[in-house]
C-alpha positions as CSV (number, residue, x, y, z in Angstrom):
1,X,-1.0,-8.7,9.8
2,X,-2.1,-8.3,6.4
3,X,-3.5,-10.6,3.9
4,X,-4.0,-10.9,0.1
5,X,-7.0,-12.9,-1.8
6,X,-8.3,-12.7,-5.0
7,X,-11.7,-12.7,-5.6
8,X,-13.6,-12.7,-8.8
9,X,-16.3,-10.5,-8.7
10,X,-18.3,-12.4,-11.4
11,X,-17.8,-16.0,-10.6
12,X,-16.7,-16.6,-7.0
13,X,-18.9,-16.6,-4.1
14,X,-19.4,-12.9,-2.5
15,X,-20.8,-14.4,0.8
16,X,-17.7,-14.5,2.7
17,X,-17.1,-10.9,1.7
18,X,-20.2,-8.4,2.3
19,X,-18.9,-5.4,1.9
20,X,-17.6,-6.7,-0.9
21,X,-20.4,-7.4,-2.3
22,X,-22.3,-4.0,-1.7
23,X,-19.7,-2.8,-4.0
24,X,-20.6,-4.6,-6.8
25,X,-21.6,-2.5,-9.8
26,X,-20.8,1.0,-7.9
27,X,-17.2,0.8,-9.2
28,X,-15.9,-1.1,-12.3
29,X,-13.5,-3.9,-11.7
30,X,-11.0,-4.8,-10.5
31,X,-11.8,-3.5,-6.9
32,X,-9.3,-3.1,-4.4
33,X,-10.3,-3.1,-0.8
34,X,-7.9,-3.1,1.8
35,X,-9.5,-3.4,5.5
36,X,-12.8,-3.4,4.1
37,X,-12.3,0.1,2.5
38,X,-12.7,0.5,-1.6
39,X,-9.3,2.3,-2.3
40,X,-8.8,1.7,-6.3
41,X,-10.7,0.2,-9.2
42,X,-10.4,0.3,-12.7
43,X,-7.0,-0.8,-12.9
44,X,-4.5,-2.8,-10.7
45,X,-0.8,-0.8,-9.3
46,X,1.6,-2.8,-7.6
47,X,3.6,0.0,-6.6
48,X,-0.2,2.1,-5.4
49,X,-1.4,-0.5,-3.6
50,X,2.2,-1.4,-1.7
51,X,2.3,2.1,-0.3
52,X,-1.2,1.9,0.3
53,X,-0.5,-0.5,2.8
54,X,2.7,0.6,3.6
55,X,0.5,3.7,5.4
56,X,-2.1,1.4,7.2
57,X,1.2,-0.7,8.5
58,X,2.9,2.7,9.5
59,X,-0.5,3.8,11.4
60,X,-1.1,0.5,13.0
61,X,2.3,1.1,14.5
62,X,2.2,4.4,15.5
């Protein structure tokens, strides 16, 4: 299973989300982490991120 949130890196609460918040000023927003693993910033992709986790679903299965 897979789920979604958006957090702001500026105004919401980083607490719940640690390794998040290691992250914060060592890449420039928005940061995409997937599994607690940085895989983009700078700039949001539907279509990158999909088949981003596309692959982790195919290697969970495998």
């Amino acid at each position: 299973m897979i789920s979604v949130k958006f957090v702001d890196l500026i105004n919401d609460d980083l607490g719940p989300y640690p390794e998040v918040k290691k992250l914060v000023g060592r890449f420039n927003p928005p940061l995409v982490v997937i599994n607690n693993e940085p895989r983009f910033h700078g700039g949001l992709s539907v279509d990158v991120i999909s088949k981003a986790v596309d692959e982790i679903i195919n290697q969970q299965e495998h």
